[in-house]
C-alpha positions in Angstrom: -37.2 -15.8 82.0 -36.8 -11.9 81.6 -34.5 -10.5 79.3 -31.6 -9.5 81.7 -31.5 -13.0 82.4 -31.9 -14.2 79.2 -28.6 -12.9 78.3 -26.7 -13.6 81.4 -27.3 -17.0 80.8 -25.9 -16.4 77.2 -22.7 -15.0 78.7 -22.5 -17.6 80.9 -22.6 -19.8 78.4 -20.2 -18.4 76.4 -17.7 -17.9 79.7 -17.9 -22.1 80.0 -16.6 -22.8 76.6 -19.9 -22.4 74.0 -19.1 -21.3 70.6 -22.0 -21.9 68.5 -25.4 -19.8 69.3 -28.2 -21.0 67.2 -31.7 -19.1 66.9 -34.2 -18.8 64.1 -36.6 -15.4 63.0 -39.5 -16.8 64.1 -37.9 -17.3 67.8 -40.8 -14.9 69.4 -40.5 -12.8 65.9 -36.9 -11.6 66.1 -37.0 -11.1 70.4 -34.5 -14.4 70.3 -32.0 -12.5 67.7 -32.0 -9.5 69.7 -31.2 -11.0 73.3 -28.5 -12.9 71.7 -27.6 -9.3 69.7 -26.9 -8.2 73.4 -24.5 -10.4 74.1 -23.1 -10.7 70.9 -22.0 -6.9 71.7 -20.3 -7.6 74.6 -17.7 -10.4 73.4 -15.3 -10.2 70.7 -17.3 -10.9 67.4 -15.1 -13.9 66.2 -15.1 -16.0 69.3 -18.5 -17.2 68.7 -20.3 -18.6 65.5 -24.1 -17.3 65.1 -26.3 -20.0 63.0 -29.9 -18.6 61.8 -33.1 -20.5 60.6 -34.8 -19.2 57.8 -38.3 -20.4 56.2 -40.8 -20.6 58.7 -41.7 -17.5 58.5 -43.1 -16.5 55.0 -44.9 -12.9 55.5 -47.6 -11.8 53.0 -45.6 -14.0 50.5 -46.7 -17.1 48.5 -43.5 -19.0 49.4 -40.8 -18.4 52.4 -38.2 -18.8 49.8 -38.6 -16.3 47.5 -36.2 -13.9 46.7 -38.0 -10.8 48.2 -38.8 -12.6 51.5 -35.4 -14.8 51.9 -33.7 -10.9 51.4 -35.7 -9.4 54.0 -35.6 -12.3 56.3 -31.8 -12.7 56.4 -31.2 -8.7 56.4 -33.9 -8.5 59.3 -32.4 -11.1 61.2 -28.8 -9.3 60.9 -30.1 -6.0 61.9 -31.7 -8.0 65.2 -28.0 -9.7 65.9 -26.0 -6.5 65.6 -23.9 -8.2 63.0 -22.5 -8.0 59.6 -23.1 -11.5 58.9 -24.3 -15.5 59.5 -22.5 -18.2 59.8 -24.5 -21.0 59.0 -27.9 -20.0 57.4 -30.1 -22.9 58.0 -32.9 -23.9 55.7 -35.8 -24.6 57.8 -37.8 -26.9 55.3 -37.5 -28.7 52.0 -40.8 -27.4 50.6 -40.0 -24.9 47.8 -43.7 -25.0 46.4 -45.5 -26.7 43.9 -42.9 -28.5 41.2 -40.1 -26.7 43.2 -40.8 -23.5 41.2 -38.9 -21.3 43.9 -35.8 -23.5 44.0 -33.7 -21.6 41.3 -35.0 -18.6 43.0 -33.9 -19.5 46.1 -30.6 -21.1 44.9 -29.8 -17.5 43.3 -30.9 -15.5 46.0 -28.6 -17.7 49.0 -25.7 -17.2 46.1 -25.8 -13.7 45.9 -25.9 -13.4 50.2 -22.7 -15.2 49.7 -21.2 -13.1 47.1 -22.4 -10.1 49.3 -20.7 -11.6 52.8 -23.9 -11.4 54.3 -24.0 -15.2 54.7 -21.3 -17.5 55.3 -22.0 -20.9 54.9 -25.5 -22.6 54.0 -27.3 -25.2 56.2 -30.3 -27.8 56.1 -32.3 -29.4 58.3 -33.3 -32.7 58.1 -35.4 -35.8 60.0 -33.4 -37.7 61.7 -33.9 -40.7 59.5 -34.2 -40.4 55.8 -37.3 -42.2 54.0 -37.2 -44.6 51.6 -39.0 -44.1 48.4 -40.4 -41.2 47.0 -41.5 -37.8 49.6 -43.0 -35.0 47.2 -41.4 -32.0 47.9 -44.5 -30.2 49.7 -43.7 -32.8 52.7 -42.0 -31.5 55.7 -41.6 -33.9 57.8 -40.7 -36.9 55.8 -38.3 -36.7 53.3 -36.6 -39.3 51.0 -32.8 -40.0 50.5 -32.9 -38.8 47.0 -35.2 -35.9 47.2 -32.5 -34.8 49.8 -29.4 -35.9 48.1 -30.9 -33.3 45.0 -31.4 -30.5 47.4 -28.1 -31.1 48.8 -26.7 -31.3 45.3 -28.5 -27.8 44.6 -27.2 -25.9 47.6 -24.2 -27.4 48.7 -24.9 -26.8 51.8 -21.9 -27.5 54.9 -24.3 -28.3 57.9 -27.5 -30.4 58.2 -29.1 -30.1 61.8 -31.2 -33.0 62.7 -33.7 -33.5 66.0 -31.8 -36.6 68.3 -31.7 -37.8 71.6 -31.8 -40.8 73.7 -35.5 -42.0 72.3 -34.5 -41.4 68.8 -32.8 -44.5 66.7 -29.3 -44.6 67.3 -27.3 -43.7 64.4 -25.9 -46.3 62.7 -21.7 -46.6 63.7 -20.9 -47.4 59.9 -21.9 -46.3 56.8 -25.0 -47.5 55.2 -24.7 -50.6 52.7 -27.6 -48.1 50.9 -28.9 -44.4 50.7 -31.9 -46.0 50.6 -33.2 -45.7 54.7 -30.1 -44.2 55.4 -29.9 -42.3 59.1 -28.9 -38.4 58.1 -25.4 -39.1 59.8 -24.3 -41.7 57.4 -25.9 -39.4 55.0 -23.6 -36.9 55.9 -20.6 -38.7 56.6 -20.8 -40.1 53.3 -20.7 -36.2 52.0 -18.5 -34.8 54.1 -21.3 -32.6 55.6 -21.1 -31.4 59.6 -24.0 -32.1 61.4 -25.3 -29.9 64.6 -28.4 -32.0 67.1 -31.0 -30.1 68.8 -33.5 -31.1 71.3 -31.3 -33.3 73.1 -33.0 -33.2 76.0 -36.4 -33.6 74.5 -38.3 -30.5 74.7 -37.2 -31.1 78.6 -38.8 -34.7 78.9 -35.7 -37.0 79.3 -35.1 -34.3 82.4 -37.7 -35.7 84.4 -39.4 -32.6 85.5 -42.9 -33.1 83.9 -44.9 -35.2 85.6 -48.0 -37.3 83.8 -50.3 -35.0 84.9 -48.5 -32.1 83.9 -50.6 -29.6 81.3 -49.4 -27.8 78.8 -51.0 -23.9 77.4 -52.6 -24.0 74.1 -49.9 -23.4 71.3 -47.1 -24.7 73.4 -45.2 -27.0 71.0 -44.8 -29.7 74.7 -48.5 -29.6 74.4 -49.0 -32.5 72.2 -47.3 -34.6 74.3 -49.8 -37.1 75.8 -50.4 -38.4 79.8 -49.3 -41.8 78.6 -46.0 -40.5 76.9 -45.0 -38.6 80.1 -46.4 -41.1 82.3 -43.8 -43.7 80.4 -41.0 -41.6 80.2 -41.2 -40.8 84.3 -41.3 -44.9 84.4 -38.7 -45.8 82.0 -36.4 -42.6 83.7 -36.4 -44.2 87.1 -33.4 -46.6 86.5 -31.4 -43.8 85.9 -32.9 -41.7 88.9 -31.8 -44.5 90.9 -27.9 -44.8 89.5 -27.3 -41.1 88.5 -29.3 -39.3 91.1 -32.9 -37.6 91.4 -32.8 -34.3 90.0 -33.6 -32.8 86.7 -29.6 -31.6 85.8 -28.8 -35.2 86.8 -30.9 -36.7 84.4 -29.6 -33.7 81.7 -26.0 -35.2 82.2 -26.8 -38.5 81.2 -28.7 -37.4 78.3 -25.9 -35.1 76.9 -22.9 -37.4 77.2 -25.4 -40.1 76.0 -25.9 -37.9 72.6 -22.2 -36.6 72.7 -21.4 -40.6 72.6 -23.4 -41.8 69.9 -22.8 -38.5 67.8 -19.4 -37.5 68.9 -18.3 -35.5 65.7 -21.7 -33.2 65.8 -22.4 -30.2 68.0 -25.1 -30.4 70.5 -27.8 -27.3 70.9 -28.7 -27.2 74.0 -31.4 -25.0 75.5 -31.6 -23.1 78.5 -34.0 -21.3 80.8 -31.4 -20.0 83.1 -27.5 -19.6 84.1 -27.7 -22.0 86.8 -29.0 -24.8 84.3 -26.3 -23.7 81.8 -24.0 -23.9 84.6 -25.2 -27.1 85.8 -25.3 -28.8 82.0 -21.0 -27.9 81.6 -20.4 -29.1 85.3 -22.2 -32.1 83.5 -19.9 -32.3 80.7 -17.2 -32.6 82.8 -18.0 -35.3 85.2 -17.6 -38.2 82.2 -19.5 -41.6 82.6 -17.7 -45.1 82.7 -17.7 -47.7 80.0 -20.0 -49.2 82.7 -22.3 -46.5 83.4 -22.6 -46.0 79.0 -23.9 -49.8 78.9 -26.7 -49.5 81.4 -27.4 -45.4 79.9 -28.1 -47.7 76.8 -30.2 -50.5 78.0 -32.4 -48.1 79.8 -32.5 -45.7 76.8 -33.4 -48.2 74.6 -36.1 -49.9 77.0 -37.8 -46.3 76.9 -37.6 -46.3 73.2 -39.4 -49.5 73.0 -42.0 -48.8 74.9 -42.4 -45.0 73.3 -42.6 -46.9 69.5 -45.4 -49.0 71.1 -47.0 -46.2 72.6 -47.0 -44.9 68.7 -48.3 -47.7 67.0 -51.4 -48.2 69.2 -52.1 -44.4 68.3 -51.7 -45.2 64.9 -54.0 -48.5 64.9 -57.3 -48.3 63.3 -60.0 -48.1 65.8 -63.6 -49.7 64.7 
């Protein structure tokens, strides 16, 4: 997609009723900020809310969190935007080094962005499911319900943003009798935190459009996706080819309203590649599913899910 249409699609979006834009520094090295930063200077500043990601990206230093690099990475990314300041800040990981010796440092830096204007509100993301036990701090992809409730405690943050869609484990509709194993929507309901779900769609598969033998480049986050996963997601896809229709923004629609169901009080991200597919995921939204239609979205969701987790486990078994 070239830039012109890169932020036509943006307008577009905008134009159907989108009022959250979320991108991150490391989105090709600031080229994501600075398409949005084009749109941004076309519509009135306070009809849209701009979240960032911040800490993938550490430079030349020792930690993405410290205080020189947090500055430049937050000043950076307003400079590429256009803007005077973020709405949500996201913190893209938990790991603040060895013994968390850049917390503090982090903690004062984000408090003086603040105090400046130059960030609004502080976010997190988080796993979709909390772990039980003890995760050390260096760990990004698992993290326990107490090493989170203390960086939560730390930063106060208003938003967590969390990976979900129809394979993931569906969120439990009450809160948990324990923090122990909690899902991070219990976790934040039981806070009062917001939470904001991004690859809905999952990286495109739940769309249909990648067939089993489809290959990926080299450095293409879809590229550790295996033949057998896309071979049983085409498979476990087809019952809701047949009911909902063929095509890839078919198969979008029922994802979306299934996520919008199961998380209604979050905000969906939803990618794009063009303003025909942005256009085609709101005509989505609008055409609502039945009670009925919601019960078979669900039995075929969670046959897919099945057979994904078994797919998993005969990776992860030993082999002799």
């Amino acid at each position: 997609m070239d830039d012109y249409c890169a932020v036509d699609a943006l307008l577009r979006a905008r134009d159907e009723g989108a009022t959250v834009f979320d991108t991150s520094d490391v989105y090709g090295l600031g080229h994501s900020q600075r398409l949005l930063g084009r749109m941004l200077s076309q519509v009135p500043r306070r009809s849209v809310s701009i979240t960032s990601t911040v800490g993938d990206f550490r430079g030349t230093s020792v930690n993405a969190y410290s205080a020189l690099n947090l500055h430049r990475q937050v000043e950076q990314s307003l400079e590429n935007l256009g803007v005077e300041s973020l709405d949500v800040l996201t913190l893209h990981h938990t790991d603040f080094g060895p013994r968390d010796q850049y917390l503090q440092e982090a903690r004062e830096t984000l408090e003086a962005l603040r105090d400046l204007g130059r960030v609004k509100t502080l976010g997190m993301r988080a796993p979709n499911r909390l772990a039980a036990g003890t995760a050390t701090s260096g760990d990004r992809n698992q993290v326990s319900a107490a090493r989170f409730a203390f960086l939560v405690q730390q930063f106060d943050p208003k938003v967590i943003t969390t990976p979900f869609n129809p394979p993931s484990q569906p969120p439990e509709a009450e809160l948990a009798d324990s923090e122990e194993d909690e899902d991070i929507f219990s976790f934040a309901r039981r806070r009062g935190i917001a939470t904001m779900i991004y690859k809905p769609l999952g990286l495109g598969l739940l769309t249909g459009k990648y067939p089993p033998d489809r290959a990926f480049a080299p450095g293409d986050v879809r590229s550790r996706i295996t033949a057998p996963v896309l071979d049983a997601v085409q498979r476990g896809l087809q019952p809701l080819r047949d009911r909902f229709g063929p095509t890839p923004r078919d198969l979008a629609r029922v994802a979306l309203h299934y996520c919008l169901q199961h998380c209604p009080d979050s905000i969906v991200l939803t990618g794009f590649t063009s303003s025909q597919q942005v256009a085609g995921n709101y005509e989505g939204f609008k055409n609502e599913l039945s009670e009925r239609d919601y019960e078979f979205v669900d039995a075929a969701y969670a046959a897919l899910r099945a057979e994904l987790g078994q797919l998993r486990l005969k990776d992860a078994a030993p082999t002799s």
